[in-house]
PDB file with SEQRES, HELIX, SHEET and CRYST1 records, atoms N, CA, C and O in Angstrom:
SEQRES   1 A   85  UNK UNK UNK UNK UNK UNK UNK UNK UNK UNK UNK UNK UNK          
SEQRES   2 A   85  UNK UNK UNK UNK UNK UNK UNK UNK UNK UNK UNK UNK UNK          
SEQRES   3 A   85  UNK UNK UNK UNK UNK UNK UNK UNK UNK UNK UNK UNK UNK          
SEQRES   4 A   85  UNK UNK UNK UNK UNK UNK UNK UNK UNK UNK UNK UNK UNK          
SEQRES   5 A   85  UNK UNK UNK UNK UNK UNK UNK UNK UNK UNK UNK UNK UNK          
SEQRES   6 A   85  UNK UNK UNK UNK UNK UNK UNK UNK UNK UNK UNK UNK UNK          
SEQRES   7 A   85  UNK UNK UNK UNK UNK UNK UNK                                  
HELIX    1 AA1 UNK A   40  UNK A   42  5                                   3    
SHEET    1 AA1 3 UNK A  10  UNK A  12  0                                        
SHEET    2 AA1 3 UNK A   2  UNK A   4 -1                                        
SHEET    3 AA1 3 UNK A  44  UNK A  46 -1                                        
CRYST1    1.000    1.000    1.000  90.00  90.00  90.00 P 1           1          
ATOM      1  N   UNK A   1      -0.936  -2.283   3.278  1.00  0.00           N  
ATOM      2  CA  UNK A   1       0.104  -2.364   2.286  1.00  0.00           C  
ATOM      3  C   UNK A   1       1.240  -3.151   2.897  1.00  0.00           C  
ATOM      4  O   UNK A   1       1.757  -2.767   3.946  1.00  0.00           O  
ATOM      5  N   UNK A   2       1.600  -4.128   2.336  1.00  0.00           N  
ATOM      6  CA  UNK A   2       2.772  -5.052   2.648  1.00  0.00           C  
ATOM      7  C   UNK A   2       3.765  -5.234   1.465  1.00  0.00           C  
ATOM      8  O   UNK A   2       3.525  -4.676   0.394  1.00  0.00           O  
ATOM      9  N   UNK A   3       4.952  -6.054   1.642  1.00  0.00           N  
ATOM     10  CA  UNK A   3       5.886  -5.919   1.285  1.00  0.00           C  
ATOM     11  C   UNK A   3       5.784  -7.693   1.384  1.00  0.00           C  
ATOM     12  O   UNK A   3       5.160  -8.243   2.292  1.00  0.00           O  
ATOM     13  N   UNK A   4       6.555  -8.506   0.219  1.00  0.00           N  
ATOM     14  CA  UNK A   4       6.374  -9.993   0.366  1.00  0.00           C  
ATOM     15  C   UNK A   4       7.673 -10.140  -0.460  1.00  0.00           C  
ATOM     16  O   UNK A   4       7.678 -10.074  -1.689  1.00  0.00           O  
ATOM     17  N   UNK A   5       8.722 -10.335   0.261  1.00  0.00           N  
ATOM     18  CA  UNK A   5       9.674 -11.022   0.180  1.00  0.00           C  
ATOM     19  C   UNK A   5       9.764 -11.851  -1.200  1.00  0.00           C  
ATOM     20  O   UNK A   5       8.847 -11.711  -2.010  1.00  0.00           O  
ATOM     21  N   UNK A   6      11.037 -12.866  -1.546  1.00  0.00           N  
ATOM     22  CA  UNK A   6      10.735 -13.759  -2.595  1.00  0.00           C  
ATOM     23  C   UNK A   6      10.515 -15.037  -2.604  1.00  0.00           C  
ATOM     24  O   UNK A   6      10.311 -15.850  -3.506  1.00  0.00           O  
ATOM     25  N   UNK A   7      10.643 -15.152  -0.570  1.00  0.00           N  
ATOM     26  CA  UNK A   7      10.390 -16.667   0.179  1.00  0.00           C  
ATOM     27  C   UNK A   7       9.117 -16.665   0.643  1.00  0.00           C  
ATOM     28  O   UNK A   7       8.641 -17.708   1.091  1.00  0.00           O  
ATOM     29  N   UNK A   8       8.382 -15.490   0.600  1.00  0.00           N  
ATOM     30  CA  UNK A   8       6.852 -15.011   0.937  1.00  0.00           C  
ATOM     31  C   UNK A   8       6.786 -14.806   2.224  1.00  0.00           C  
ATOM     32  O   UNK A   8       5.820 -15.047   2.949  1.00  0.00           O  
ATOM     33  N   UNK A   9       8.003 -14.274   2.583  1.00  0.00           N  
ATOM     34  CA  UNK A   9       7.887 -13.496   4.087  1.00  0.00           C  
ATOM     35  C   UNK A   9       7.008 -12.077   3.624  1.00  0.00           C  
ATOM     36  O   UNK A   9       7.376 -11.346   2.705  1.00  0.00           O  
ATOM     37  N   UNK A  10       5.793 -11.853   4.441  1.00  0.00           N  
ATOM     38  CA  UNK A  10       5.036 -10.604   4.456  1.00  0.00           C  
ATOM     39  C   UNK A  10       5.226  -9.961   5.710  1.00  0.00           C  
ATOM     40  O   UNK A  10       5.154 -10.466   6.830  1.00  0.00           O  
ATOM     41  N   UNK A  11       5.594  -8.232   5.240  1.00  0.00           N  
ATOM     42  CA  UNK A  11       6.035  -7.395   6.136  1.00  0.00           C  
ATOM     43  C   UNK A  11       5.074  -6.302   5.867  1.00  0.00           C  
ATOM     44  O   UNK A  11       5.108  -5.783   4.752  1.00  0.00           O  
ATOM     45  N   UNK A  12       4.215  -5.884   6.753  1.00  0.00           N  
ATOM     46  CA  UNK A  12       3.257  -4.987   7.294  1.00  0.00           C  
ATOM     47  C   UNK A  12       4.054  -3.919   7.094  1.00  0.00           C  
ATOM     48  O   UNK A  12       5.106  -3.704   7.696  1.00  0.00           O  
ATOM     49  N   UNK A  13       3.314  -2.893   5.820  1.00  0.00           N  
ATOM     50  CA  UNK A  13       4.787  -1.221   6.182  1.00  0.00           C  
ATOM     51  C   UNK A  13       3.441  -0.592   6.732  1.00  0.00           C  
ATOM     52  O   UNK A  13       3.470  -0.310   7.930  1.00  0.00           O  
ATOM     53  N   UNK A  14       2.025  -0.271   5.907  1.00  0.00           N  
ATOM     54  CA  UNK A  14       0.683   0.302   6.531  1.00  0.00           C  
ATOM     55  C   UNK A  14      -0.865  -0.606   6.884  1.00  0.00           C  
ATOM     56  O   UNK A  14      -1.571  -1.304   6.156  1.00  0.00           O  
ATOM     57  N   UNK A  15      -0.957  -0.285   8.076  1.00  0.00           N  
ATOM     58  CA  UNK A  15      -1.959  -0.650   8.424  1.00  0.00           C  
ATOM     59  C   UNK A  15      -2.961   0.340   8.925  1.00  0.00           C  
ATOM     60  O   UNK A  15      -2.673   1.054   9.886  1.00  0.00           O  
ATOM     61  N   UNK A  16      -4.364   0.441   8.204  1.00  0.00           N  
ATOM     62  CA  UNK A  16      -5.439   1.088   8.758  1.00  0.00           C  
ATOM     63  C   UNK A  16      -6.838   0.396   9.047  1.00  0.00           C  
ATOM     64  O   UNK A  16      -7.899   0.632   8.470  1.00  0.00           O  
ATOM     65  N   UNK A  17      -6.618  -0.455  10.006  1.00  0.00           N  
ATOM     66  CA  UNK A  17      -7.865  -1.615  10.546  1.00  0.00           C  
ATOM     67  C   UNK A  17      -9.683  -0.703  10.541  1.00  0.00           C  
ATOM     68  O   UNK A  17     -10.840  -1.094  10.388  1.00  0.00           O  
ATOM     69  N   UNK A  18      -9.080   0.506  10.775  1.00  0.00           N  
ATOM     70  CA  UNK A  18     -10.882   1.388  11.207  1.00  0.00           C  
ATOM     71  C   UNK A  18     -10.626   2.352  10.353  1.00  0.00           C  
ATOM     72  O   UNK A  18      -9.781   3.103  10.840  1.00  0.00           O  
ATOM     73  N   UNK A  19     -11.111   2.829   8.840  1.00  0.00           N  
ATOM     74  CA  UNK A  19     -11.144   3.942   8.253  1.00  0.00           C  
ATOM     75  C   UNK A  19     -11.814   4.928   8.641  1.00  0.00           C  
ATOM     76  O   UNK A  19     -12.980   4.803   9.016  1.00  0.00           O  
ATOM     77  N   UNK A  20     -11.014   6.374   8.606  1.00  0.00           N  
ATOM     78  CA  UNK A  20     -12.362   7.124   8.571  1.00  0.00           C  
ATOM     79  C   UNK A  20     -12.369   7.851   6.892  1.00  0.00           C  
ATOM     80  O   UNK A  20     -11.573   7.666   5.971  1.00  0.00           O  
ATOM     81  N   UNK A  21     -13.362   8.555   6.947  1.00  0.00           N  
ATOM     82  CA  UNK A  21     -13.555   9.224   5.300  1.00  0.00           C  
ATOM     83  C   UNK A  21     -12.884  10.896   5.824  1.00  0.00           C  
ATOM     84  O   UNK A  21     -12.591  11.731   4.969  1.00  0.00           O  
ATOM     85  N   UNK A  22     -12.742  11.133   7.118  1.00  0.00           N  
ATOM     86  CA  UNK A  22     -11.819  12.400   6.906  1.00  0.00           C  
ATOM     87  C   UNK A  22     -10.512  12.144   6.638  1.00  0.00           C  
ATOM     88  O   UNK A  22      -9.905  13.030   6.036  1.00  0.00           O  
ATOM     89  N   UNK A  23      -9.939  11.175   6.929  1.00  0.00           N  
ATOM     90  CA  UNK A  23      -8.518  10.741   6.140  1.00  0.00           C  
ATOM     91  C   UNK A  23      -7.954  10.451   5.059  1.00  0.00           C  
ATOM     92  O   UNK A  23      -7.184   9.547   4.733  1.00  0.00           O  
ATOM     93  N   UNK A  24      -8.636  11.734   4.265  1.00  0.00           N  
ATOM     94  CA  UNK A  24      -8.188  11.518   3.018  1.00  0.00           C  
ATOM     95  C   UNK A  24      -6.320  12.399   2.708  1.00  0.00           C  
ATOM     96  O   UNK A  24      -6.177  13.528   2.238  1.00  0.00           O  
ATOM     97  N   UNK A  25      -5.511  11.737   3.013  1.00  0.00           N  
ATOM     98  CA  UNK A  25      -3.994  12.211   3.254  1.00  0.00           C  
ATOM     99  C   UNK A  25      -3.446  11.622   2.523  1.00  0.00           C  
ATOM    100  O   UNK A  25      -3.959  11.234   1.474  1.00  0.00           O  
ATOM    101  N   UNK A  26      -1.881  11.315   2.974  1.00  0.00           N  
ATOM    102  CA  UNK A  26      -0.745  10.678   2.229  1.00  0.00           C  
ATOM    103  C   UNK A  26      -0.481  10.299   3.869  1.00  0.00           C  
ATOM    104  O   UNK A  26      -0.938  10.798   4.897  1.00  0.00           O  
ATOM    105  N   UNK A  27       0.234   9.458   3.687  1.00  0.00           N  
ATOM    106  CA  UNK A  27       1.108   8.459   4.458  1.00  0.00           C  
ATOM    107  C   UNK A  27       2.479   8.195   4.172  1.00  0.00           C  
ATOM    108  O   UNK A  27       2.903   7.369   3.363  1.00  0.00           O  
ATOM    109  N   UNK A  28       3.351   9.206   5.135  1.00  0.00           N  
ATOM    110  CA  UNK A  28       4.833   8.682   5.349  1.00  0.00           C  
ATOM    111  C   UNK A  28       5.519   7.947   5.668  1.00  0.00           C  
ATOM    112  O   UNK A  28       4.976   7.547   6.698  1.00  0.00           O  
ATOM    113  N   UNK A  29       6.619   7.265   5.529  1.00  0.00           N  
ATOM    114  CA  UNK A  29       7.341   6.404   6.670  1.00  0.00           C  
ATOM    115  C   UNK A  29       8.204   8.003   7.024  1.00  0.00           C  
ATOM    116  O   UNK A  29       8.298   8.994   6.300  1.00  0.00           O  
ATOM    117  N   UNK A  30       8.701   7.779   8.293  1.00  0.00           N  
ATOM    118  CA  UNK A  30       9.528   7.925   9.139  1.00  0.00           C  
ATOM    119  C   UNK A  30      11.127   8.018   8.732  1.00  0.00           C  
ATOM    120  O   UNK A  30      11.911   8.965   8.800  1.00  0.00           O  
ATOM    121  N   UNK A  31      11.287   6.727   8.303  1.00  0.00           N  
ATOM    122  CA  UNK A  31      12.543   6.420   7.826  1.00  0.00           C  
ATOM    123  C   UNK A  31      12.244   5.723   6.577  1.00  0.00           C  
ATOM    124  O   UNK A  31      11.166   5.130   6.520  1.00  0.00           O  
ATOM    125  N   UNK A  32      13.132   5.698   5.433  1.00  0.00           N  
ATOM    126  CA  UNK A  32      12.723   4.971   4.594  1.00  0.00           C  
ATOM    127  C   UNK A  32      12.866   3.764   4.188  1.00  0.00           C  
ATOM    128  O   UNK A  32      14.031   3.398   4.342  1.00  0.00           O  
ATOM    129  N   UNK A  33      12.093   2.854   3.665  1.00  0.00           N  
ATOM    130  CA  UNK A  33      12.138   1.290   3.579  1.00  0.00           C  
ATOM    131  C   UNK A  33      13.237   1.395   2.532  1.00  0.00           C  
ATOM    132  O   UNK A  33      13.439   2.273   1.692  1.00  0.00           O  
ATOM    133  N   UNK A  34      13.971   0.136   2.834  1.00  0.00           N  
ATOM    134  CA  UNK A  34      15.310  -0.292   2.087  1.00  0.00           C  
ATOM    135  C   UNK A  34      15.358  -1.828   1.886  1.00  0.00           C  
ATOM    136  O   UNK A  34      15.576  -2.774   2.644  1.00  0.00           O  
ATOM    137  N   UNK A  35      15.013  -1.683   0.305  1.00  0.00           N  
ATOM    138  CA  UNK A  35      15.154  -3.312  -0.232  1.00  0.00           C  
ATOM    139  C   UNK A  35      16.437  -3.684  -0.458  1.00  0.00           C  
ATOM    140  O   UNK A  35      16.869  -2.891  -1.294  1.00  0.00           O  
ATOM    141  N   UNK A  36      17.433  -4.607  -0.110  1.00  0.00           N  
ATOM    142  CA  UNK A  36      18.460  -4.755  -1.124  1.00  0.00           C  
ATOM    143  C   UNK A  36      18.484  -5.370  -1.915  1.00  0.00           C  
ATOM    144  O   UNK A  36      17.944  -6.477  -1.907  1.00  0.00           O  
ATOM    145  N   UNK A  37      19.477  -4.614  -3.454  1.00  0.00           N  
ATOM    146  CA  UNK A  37      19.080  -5.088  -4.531  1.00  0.00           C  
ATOM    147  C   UNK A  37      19.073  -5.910  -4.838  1.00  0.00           C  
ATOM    148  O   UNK A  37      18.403  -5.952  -5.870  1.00  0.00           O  
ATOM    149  N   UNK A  38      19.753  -7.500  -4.383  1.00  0.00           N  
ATOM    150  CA  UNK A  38      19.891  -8.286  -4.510  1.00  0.00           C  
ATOM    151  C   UNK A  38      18.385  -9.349  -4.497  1.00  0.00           C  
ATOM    152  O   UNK A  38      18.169 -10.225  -5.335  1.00  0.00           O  
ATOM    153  N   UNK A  39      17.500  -9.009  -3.369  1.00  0.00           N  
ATOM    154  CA  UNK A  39      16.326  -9.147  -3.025  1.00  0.00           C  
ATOM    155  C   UNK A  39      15.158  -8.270  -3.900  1.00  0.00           C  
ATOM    156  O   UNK A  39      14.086  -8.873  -3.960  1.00  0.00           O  
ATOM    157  N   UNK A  40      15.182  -6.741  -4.698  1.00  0.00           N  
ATOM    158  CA  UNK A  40      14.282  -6.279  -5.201  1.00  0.00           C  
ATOM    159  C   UNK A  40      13.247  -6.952  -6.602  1.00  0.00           C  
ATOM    160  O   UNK A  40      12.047  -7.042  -6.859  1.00  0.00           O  
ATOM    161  N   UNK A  41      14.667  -7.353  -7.303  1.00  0.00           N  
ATOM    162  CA  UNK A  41      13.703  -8.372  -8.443  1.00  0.00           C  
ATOM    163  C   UNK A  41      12.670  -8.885  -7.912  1.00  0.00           C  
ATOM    164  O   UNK A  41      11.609  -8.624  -8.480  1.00  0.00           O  
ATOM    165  N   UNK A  42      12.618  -9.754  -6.695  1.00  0.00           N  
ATOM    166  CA  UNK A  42      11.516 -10.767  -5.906  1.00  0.00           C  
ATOM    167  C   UNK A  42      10.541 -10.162  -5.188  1.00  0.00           C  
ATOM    168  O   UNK A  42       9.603 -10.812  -4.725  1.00  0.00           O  
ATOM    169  N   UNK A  43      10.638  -9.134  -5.058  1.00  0.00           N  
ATOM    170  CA  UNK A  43       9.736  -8.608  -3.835  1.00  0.00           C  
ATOM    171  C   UNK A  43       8.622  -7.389  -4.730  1.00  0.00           C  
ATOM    172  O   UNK A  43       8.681  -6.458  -5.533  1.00  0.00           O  
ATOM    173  N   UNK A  44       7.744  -8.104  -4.004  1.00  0.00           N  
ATOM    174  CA  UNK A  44       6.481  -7.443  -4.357  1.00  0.00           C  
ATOM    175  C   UNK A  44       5.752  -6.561  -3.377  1.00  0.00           C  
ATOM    176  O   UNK A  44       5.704  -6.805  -2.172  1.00  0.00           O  
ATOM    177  N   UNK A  45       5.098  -5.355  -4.050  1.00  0.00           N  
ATOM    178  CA  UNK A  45       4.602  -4.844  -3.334  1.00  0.00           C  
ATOM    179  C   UNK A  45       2.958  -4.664  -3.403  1.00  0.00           C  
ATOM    180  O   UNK A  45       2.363  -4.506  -4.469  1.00  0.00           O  
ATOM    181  N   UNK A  46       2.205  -4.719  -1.898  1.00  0.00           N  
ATOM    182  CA  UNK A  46       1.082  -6.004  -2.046  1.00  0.00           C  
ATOM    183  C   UNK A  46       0.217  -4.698  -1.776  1.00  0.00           C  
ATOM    184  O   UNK A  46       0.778  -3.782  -1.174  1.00  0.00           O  
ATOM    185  N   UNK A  47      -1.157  -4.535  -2.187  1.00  0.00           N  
ATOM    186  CA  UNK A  47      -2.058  -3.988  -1.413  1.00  0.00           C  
ATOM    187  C   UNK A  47      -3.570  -4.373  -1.257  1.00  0.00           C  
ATOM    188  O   UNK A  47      -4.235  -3.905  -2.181  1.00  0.00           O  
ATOM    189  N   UNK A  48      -4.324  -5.114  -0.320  1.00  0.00           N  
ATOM    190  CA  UNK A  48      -5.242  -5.398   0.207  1.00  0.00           C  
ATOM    191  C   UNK A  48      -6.279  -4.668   0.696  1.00  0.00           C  
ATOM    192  O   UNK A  48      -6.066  -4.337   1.862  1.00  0.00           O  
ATOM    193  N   UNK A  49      -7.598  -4.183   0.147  1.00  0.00           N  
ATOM    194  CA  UNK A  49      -8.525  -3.324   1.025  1.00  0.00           C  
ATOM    195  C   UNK A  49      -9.736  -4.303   1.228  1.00  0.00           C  
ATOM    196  O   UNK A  49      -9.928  -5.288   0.515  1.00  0.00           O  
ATOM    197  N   UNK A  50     -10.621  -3.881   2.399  1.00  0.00           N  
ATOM    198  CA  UNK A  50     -11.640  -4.553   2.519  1.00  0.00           C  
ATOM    199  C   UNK A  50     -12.864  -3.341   2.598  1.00  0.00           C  
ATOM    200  O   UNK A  50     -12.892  -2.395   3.386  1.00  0.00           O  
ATOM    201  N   UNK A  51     -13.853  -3.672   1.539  1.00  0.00           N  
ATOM    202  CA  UNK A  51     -15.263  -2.740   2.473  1.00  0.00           C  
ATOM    203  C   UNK A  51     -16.308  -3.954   2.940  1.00  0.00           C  
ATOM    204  O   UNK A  51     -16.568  -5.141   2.742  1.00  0.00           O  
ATOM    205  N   UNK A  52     -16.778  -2.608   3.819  1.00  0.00           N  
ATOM    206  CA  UNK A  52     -18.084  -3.306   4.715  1.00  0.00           C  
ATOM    207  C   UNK A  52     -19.058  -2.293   4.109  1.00  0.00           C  
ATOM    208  O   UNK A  52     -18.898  -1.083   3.950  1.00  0.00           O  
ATOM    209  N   UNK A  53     -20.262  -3.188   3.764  1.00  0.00           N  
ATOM    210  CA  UNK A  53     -21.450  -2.670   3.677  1.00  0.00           C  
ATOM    211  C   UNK A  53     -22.443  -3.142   3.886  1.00  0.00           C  
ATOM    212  O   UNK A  53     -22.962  -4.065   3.258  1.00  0.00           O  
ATOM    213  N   UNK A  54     -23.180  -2.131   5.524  1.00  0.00           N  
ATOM    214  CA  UNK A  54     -23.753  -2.406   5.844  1.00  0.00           C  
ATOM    215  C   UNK A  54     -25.221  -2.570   5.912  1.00  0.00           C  
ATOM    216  O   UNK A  54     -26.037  -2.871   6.783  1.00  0.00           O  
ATOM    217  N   UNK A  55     -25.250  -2.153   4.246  1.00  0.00           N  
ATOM    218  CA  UNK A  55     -26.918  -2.213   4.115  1.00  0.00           C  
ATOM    219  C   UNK A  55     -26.981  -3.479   2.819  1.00  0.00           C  
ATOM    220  O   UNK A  55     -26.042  -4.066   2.280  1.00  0.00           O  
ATOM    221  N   UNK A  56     -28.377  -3.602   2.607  1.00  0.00           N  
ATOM    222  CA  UNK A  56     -28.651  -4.591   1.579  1.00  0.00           C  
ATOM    223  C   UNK A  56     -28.748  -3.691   0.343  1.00  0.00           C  
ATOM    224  O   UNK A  56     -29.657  -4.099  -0.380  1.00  0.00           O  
ATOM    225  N   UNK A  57     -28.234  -2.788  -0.074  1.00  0.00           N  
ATOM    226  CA  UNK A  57     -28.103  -1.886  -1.309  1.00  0.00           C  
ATOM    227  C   UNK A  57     -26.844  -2.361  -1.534  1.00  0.00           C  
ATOM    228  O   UNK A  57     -25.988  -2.543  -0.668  1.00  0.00           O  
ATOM    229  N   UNK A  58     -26.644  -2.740  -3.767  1.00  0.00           N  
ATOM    230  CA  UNK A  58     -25.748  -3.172  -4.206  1.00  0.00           C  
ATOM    231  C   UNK A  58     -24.517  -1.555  -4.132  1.00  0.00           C  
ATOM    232  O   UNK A  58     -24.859  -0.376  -4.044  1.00  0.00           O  
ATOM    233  N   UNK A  59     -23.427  -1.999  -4.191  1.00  0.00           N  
ATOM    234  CA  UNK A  59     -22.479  -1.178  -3.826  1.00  0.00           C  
ATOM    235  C   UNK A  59     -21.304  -1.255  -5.413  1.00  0.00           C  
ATOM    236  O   UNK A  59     -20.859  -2.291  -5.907  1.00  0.00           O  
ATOM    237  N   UNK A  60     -21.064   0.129  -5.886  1.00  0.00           N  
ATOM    238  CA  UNK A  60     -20.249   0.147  -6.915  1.00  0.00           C  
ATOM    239  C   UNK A  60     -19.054   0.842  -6.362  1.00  0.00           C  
ATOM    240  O   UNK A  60     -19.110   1.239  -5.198  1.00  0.00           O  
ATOM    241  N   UNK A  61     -18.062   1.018  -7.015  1.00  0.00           N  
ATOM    242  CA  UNK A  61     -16.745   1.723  -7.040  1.00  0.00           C  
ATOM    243  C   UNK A  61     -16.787   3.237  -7.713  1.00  0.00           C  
ATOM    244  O   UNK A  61     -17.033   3.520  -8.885  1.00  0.00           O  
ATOM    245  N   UNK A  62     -16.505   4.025  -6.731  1.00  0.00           N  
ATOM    246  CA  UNK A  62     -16.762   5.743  -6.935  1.00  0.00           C  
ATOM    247  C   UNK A  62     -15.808   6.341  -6.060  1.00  0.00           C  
ATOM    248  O   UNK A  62     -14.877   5.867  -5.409  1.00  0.00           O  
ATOM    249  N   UNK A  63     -16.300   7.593  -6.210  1.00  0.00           N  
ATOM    250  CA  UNK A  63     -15.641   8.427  -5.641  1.00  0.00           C  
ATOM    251  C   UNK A  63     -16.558   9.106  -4.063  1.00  0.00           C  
ATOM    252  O   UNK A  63     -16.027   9.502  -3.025  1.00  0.00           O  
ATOM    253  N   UNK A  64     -17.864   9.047  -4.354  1.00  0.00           N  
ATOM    254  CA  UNK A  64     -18.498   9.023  -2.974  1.00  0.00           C  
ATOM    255  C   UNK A  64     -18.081   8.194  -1.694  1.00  0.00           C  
ATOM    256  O   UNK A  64     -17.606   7.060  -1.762  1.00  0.00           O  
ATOM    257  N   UNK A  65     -18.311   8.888  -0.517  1.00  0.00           N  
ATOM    258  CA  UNK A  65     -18.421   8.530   0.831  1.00  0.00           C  
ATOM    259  C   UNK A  65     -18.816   7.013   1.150  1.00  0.00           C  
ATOM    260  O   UNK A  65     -18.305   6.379   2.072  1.00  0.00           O  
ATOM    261  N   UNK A  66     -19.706   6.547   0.350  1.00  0.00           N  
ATOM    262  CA  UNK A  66     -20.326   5.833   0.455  1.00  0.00           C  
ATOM    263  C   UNK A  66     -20.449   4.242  -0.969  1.00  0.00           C  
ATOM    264  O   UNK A  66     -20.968   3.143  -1.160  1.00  0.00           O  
ATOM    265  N   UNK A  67     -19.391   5.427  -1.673  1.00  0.00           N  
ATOM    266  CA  UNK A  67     -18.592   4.052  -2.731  1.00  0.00           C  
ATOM    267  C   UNK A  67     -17.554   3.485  -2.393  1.00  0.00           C  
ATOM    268  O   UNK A  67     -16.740   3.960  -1.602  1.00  0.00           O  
ATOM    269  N   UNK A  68     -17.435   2.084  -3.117  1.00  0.00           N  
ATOM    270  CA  UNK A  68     -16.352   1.465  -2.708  1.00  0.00           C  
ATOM    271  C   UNK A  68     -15.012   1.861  -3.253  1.00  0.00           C  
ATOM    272  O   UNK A  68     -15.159   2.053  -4.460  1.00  0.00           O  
ATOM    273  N   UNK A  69     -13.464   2.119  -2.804  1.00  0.00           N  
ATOM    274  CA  UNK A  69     -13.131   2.601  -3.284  1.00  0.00           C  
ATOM    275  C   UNK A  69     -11.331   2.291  -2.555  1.00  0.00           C  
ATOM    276  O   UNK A  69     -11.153   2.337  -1.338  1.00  0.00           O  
ATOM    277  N   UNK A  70     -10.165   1.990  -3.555  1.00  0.00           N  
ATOM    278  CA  UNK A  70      -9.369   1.681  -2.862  1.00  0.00           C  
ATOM    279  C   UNK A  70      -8.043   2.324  -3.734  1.00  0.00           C  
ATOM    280  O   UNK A  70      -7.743   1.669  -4.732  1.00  0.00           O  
ATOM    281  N   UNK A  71      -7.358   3.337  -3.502  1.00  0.00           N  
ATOM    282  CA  UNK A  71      -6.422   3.458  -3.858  1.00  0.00           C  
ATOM    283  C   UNK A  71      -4.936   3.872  -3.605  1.00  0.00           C  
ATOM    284  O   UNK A  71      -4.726   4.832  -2.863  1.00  0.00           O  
ATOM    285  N   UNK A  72      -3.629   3.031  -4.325  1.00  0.00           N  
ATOM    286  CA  UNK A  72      -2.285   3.230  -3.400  1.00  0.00           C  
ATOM    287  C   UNK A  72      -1.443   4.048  -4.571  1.00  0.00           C  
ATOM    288  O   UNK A  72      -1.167   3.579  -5.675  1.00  0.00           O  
ATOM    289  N   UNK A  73      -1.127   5.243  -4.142  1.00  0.00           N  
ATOM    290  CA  UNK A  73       0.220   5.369  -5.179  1.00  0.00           C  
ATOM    291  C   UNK A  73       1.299   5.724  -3.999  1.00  0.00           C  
ATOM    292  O   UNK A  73       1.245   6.600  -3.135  1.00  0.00           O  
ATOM    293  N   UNK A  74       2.553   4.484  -4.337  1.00  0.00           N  
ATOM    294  CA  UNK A  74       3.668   4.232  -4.248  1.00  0.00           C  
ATOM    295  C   UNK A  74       4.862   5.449  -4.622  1.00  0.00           C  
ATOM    296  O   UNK A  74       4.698   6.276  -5.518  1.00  0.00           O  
ATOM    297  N   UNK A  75       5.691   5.398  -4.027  1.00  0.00           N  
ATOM    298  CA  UNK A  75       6.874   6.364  -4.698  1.00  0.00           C  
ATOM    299  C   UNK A  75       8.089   4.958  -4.280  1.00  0.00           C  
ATOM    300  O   UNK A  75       8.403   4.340  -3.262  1.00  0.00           O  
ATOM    301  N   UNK A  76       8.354   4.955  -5.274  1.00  0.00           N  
ATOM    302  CA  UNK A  76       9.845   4.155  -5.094  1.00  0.00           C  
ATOM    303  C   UNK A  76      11.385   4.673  -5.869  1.00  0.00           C  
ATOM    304  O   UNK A  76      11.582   5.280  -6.922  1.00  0.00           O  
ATOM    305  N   UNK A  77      12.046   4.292  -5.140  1.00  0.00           N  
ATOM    306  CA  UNK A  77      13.605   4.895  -5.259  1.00  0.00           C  
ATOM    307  C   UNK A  77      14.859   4.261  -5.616  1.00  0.00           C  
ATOM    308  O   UNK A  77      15.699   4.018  -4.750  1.00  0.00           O  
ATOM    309  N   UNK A  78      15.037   3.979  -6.836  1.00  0.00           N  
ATOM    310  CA  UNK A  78      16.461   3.098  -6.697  1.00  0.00           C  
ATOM    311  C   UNK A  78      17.765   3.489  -7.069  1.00  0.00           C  
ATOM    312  O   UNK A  78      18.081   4.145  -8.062  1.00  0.00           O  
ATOM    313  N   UNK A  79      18.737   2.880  -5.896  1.00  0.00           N  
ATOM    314  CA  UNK A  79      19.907   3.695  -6.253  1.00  0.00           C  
ATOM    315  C   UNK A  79      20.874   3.125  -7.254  1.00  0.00           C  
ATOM    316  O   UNK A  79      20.911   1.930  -6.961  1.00  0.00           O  
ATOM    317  N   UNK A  80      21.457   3.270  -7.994  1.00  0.00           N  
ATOM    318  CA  UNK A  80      22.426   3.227  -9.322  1.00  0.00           C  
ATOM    319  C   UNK A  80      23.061   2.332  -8.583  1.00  0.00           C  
ATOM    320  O   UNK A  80      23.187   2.561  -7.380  1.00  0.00           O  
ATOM    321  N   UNK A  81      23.659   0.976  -9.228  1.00  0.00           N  
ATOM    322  CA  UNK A  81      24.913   0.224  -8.559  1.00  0.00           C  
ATOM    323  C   UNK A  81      26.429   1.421  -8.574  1.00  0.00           C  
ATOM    324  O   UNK A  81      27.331   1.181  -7.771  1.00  0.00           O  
ATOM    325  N   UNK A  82      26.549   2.545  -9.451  1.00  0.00           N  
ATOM    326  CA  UNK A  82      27.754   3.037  -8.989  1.00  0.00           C  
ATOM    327  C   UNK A  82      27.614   4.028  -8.058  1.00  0.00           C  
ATOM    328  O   UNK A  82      28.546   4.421  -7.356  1.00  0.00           O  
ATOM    329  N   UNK A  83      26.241   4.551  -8.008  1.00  0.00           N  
ATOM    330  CA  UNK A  83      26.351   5.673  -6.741  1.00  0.00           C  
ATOM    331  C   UNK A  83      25.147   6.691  -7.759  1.00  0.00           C  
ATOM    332  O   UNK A  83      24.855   6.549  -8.946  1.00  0.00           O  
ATOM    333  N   UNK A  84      24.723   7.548  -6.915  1.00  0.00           N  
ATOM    334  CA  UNK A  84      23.757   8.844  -7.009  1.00  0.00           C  
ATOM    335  C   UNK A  84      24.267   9.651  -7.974  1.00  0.00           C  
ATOM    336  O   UNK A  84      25.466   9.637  -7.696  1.00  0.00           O  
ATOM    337  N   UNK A  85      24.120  10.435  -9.050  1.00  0.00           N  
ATOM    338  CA  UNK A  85      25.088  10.887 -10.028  1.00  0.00           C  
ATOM    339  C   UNK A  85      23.855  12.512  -9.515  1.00  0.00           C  
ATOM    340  O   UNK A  85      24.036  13.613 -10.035  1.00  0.00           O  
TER     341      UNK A  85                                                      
END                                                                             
């Protein structure tokens, strides 16, 4: 999951290069990402998965171990130009 600017600077927020199938979690930041608003209109938020499959059997999209399968839900936050009410 990346973050692409409106000049197409791409910023890495998650990376998981080796899946496993017991990681089925949520993923925090730490601290939280901060667009400014000035920049939010432009900026997109990107998400990329890859599968490998390693047999010669055609492969569909499921919910099995062994289906292909890619999904992001986002939480995003924006603050009011006059303040948090």
């Amino acid at each position: 999951m990346s973050l692409v600017d409106p000049n197409g600077r791409k910023e890495t927020l998650l990376s998981i290069p080796r899946w496993d199938p017991d990681w089925q979690r949520d993923f925090t930041f730490v601290e939280p990402k901060v667009v400014p608003r000035e920049r939010f209109g432009g900026t997109r938020l990107v998400v990329e998965c890859a599968y490998r499959n390693d047999t010669d059997a055609e492969v569909f999209g499921g919910f099995g171990s062994d289906d292909e399968m890619c999904f992001n839900f986002s939480y995003v936050a924006v603050v009011r130009a006059d303040g948090p009410s």
